[in-house]
KEMIKE-762364 format. One record per residue: residue number from 1; chain; residue in one letter; y negated, z, x of N, C-alpha, C in turn. Coordinates in Angstrom, 2 decimals. Each point is the difference from the previous one (the first is absolute). Layout:
# residues N
NUM A a Y Z X Y Z X Y Z X
...
# end
This chain:
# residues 162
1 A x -56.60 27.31 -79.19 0.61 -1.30 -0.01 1.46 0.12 -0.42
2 A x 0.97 1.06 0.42 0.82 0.32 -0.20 0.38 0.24 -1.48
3 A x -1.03 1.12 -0.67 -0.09 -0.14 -1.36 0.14 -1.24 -0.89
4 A x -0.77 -0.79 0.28 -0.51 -1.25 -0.56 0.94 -0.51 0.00
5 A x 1.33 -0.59 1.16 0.78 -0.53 0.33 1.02 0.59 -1.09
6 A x 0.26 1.04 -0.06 1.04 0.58 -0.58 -0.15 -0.02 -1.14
7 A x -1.46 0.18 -0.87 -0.01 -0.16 -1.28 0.11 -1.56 -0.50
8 A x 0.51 -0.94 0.65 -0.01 -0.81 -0.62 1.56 -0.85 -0.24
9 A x -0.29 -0.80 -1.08 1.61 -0.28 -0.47 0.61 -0.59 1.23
10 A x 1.51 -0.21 0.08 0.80 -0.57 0.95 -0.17 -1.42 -0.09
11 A x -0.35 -0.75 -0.47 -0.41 -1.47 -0.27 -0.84 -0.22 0.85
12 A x -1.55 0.85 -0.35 -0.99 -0.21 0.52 -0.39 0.89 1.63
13 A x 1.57 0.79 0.09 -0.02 0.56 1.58 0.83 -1.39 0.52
14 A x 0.82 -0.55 -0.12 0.59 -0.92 0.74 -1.02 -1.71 -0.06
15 A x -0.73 0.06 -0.67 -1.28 -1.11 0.18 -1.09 0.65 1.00
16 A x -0.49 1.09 0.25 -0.98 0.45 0.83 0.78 -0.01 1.08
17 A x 1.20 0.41 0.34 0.94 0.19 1.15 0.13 -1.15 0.22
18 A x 0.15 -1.28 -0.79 0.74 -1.51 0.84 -1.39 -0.30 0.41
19 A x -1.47 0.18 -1.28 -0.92 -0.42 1.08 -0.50 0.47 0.89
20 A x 0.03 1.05 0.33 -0.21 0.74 1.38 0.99 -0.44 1.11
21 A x 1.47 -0.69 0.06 0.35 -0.19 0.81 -0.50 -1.47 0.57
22 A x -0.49 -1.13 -1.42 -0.38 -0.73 0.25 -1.37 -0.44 0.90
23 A x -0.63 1.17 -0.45 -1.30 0.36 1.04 0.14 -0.07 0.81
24 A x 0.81 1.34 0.10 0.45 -0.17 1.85 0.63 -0.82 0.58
25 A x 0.42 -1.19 0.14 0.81 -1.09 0.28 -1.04 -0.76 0.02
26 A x -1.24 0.23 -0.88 -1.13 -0.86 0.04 -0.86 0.14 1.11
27 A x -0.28 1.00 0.07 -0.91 0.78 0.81 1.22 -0.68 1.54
28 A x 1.00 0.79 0.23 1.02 -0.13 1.37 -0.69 -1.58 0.46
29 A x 0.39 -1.03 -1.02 -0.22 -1.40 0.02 -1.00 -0.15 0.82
30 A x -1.28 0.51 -0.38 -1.38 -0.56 -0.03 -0.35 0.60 1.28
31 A x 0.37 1.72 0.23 -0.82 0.02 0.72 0.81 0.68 1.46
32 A x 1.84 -0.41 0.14 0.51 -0.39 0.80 0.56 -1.24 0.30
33 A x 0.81 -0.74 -0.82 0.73 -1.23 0.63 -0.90 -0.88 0.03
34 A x -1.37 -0.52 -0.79 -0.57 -1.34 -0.09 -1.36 0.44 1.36
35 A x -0.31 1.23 0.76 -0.28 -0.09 1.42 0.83 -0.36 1.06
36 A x 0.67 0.45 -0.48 1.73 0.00 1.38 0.11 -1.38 -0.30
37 A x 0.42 -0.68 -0.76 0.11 -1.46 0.18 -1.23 -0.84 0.04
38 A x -1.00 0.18 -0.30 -1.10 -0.35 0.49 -0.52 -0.26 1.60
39 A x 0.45 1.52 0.69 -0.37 0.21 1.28 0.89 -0.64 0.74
40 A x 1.27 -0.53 -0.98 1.07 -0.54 0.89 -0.40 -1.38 0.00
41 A x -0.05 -0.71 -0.81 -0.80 -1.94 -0.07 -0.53 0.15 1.31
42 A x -1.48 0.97 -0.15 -0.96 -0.25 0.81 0.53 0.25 2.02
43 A x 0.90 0.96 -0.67 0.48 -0.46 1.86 0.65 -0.69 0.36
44 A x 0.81 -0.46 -1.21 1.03 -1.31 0.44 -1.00 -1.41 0.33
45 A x -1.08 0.32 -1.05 -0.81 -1.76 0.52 -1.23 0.39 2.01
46 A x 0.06 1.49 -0.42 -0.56 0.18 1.61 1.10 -0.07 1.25
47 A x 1.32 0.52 -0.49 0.85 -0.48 1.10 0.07 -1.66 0.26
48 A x -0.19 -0.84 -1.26 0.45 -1.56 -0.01 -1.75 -0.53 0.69
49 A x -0.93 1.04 0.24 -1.36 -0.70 0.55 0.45 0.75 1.35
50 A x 0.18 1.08 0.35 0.27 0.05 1.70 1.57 -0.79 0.33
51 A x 0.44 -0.46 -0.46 1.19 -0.58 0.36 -0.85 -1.69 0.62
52 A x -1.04 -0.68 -1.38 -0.55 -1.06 0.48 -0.93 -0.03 1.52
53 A x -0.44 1.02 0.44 -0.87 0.54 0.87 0.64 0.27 1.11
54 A x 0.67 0.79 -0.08 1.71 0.01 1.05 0.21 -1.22 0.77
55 A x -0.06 -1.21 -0.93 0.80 -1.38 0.19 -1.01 -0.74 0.48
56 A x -1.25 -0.21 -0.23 -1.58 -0.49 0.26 -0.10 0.61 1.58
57 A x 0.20 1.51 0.17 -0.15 0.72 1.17 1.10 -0.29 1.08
58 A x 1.09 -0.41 -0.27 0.90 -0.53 0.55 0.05 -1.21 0.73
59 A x -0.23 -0.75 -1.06 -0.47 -1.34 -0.01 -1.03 -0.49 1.40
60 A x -1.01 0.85 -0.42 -1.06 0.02 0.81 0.09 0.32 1.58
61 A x 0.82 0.84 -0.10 0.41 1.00 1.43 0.96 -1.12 0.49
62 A x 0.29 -0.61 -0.36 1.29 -1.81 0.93 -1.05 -0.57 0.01
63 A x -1.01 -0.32 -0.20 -1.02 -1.03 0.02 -0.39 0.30 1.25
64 A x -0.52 1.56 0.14 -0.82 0.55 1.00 0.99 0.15 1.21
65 A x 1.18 0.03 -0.14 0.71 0.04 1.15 0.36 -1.47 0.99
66 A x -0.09 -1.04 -1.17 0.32 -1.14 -0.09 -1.25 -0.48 1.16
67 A x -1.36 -0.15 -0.81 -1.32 0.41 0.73 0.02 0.36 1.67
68 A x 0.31 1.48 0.18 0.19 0.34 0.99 0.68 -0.43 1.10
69 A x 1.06 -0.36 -0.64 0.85 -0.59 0.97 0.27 -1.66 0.54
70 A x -1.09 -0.37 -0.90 -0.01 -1.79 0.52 -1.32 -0.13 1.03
71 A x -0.66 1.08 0.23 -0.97 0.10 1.24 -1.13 -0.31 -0.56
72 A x -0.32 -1.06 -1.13 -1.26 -0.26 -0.08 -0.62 0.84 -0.14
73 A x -1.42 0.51 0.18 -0.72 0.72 -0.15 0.09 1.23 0.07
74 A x 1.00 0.15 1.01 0.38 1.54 0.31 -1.39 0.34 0.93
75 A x 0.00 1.79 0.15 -1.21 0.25 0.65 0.72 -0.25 1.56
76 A x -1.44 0.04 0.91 0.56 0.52 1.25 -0.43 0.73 0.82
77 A x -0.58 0.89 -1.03 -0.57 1.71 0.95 -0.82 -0.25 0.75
78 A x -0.43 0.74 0.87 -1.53 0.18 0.26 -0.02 -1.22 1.75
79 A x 1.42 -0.30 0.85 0.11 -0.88 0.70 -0.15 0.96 1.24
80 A x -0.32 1.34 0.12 0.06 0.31 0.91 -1.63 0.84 0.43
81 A x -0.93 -0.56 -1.57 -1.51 0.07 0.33 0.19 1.71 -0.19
82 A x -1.00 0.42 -0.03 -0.72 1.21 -0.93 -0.50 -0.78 -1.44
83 A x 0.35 1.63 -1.25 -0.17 -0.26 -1.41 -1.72 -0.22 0.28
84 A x -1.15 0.73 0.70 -1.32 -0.09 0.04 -0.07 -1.84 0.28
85 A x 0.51 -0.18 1.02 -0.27 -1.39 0.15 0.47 -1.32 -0.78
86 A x 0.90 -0.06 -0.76 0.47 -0.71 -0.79 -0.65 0.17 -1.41
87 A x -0.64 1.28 -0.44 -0.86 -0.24 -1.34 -1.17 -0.68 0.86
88 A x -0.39 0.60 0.92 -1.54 -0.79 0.01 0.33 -1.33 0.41
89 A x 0.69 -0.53 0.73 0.32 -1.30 -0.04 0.39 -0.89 -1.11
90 A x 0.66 0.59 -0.38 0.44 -0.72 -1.71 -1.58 -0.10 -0.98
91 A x -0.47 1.51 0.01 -1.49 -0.15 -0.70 -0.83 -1.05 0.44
92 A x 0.01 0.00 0.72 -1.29 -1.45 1.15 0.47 -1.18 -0.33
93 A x 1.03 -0.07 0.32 0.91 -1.46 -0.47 -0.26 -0.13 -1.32
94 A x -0.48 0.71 -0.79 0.61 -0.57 -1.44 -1.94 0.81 -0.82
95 A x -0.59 0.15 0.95 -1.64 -0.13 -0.86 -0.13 0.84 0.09
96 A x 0.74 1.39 0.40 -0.51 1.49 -0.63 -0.68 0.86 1.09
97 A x -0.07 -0.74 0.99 -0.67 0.79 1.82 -1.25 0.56 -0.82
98 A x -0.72 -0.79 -0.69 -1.61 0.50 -0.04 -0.19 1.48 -1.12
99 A x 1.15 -0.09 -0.98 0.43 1.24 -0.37 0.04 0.97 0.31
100 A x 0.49 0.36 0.73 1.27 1.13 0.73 -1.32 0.55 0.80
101 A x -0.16 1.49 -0.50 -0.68 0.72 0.42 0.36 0.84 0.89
102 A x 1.30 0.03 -0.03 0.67 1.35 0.97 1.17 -0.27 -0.16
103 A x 1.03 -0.32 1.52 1.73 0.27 -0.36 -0.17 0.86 1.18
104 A x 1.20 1.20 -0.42 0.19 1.46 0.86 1.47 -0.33 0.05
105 A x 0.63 0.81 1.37 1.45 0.39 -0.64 -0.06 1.31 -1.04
106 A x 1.19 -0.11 -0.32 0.10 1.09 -0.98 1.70 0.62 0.48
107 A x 0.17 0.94 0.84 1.28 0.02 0.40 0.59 -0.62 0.98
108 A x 0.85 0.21 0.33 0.56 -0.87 0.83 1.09 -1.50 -0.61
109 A x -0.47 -0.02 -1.52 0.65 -1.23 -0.50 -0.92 -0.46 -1.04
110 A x -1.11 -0.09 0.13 -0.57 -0.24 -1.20 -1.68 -0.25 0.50
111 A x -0.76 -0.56 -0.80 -1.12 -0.70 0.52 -0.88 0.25 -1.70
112 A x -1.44 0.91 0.26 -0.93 0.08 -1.49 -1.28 -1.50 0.24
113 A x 0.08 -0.68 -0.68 -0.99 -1.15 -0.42 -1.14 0.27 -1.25
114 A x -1.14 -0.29 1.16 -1.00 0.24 -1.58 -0.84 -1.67 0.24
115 A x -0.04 -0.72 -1.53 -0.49 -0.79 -0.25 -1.28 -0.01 -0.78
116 A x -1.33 -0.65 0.15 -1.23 0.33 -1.14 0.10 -1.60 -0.40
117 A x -0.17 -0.07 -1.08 -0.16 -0.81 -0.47 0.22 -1.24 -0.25
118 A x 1.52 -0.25 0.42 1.24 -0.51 0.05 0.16 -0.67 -1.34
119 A x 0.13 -1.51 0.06 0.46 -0.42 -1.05 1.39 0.23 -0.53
120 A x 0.34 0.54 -1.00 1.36 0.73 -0.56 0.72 -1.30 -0.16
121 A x 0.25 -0.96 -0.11 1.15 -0.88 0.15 0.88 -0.44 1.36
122 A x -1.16 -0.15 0.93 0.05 -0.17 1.44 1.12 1.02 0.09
123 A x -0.95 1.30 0.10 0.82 1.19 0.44 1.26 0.49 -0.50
124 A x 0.31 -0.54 -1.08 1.10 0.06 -0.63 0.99 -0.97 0.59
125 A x -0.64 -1.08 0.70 1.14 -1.05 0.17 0.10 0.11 1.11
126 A x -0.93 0.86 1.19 0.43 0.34 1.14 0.82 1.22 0.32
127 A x 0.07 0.83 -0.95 1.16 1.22 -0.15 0.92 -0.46 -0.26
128 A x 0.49 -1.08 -0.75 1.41 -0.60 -0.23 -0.22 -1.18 0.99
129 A x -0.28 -0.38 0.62 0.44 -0.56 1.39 0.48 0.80 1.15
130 A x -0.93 1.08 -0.03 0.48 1.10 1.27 1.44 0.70 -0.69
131 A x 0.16 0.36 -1.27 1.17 0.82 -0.15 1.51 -1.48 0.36
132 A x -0.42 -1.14 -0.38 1.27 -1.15 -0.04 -0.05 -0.32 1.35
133 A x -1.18 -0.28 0.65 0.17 -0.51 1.16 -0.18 1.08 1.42
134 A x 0.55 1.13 -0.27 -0.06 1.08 1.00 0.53 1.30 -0.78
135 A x 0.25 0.29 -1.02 0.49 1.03 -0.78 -0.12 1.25 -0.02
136 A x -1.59 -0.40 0.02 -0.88 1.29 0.05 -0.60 0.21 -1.33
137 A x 0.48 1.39 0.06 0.14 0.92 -1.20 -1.67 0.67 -0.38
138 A x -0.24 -0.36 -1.53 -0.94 0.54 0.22 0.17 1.16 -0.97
139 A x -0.56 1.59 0.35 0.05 0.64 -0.69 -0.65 0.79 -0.95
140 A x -1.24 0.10 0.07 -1.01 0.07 -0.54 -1.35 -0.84 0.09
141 A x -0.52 0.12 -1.43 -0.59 -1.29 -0.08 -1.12 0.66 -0.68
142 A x -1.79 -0.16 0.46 -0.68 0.82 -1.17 -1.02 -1.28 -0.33
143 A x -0.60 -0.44 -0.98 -0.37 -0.82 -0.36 -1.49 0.33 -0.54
144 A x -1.02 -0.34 0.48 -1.32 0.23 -0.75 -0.43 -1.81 -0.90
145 A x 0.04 0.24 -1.10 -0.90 -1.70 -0.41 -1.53 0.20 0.42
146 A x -0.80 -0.96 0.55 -1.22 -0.46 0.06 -0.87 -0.78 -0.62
147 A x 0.94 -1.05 -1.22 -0.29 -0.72 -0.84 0.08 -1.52 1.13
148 A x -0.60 -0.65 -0.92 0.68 -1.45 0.42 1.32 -0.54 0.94
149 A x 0.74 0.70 -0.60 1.54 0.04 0.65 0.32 0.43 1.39
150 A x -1.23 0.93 0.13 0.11 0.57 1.52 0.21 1.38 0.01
151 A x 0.91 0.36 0.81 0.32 1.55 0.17 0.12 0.54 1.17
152 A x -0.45 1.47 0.17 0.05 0.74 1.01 1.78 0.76 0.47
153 A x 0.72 -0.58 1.24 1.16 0.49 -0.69 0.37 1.01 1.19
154 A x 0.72 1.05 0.09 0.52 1.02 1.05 1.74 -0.19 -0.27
155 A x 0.09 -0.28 1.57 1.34 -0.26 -0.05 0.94 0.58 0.64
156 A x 1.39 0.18 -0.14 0.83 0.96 1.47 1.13 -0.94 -0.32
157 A x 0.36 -0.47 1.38 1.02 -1.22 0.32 0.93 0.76 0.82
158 A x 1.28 0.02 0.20 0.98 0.16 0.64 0.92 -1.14 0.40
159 A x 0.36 0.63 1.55 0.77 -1.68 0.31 1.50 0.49 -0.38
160 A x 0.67 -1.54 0.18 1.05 0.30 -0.43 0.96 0.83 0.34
161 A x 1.09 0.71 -0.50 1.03 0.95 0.06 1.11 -0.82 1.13
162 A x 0.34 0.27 0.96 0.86 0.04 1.00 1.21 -0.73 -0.13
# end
């Protein structure tokens, strides 16, 4: 290459030399600055989407405090009952007694529920009654479908935190 280079006139060494530098300036271009500023857009418009999310989450969190603190619909814990007695009472009250195949404790804070064949809306709307109106936590949840919107469900409830 060296050869080659050298045998050729000074005209046509200073045209291979400007375009070789031009290359490289081409090449630098392509396949450093137009990633680097590329990668830069894309975090500036992801900082300007967690910034909106930030403000939504913010937003939200005065609502919920707001919420909390005007009393309505605050919980009011278990009243003094046992967590065993307040699911099955809540279950009975609200259709699901004939369900409920088995409630155990589970711990000394926590209560396992097995349901057969439980209509899944019911039971859904009696887990968010017990968590709002007693703020009982539920923590695992196993779900069998049965078809016609009925499911077998295993449950572990915890009462509320102190």
């Amino acid at each position: 290459m060296k050869e080659w280079f050298a045998g050729l006139e000074p005209r046509e060494r200073r045209l291979v030399t400007g375009g070789a530098i031009v290359l490289l300036l081409l090449l630098l271009y392509v396949l450093v600055w137009e990633p680097v500023v590329g990668a830069y857009r894309d975090l500036k418009a992801d900082v300007a989407e967690q910034r909106q999310t930030l403000a939504w989450m913010q937003q939200a969190a005065a609502q919920i405090r707001t919420l909390r603190g005007s009393g309505a619909g605050t919980a009011r814990g278990l009243g003094g009952r046992s967590l065993l007695s307040v699911v099955d009472q809540s279950a009975r009250q609200d259709g699901l007694g004939n369900y409920i195949k088995r409630i155990e404790p589970d711990g000394s804070k926590g209560v396992k529920v097995w349901l057969e064949g439980v209509a899944f809306d019911p039971m859904i709307l009696w887990l968010g009654r017990l968590t709002r109106s007693y703020q009982v936590e539920t923590t695992l949840i196993t779900i069998e479908p049965q078809g016609g919107g009925r499911v077998n469900a295993r449950l572990t409830l915890l009462e509320p935190a102190a």
